[in-house]
Steps between C-alpha positions, in 0.01 A plus 500: 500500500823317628542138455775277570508157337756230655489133357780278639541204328735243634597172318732190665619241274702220680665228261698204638675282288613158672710330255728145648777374316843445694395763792139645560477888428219684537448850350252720663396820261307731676403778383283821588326750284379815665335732310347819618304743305370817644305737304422819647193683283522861619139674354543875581149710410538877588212674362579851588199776442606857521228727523578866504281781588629848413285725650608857453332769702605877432406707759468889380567715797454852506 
C-alpha cells in the first residue's frame, strides 16, 4: 500500500483602501497564502513464511 496525499490550498485576499483628503492615495494590500500539505502514508506488509525441511538421509555403505 503506497499513498500519496497532496491538498493545495491557495487563498488571495486583496484590500484597497481609497481614502481623499488633500491628495487621493490608494493602498492596495494584496496578499497570497499558499499552503501545501503532502502526506505520504507508506504501509509496508512483509509477511515472510520460512518453511524448512531437514531431511537427513544416512546412507550405510559397505
Amino acid at each position: 500500500m503506497f499513498s500519496i496525499e497532496v491538498g493545495i490550498k491557495v487563498g488571495i485576499k486583496v484590500s484597497i483602501r481609497v481614502s481623499i483628503r488633500v491628495g487621493i492615495k490608494v493602498s492596495i494590500k494584496v496578499s497570497i497564502k499558499v499552503s501545501i500539505r503532502v502526506s505520504i502514508r507508506v504501509g509496508i506488509k512483509v509477511s515472510i513464511e520460512v518453511g524448512i525441511r531437514v531431511g537427513i538421509e544416512k546412507c550405510y555403505r559397505p
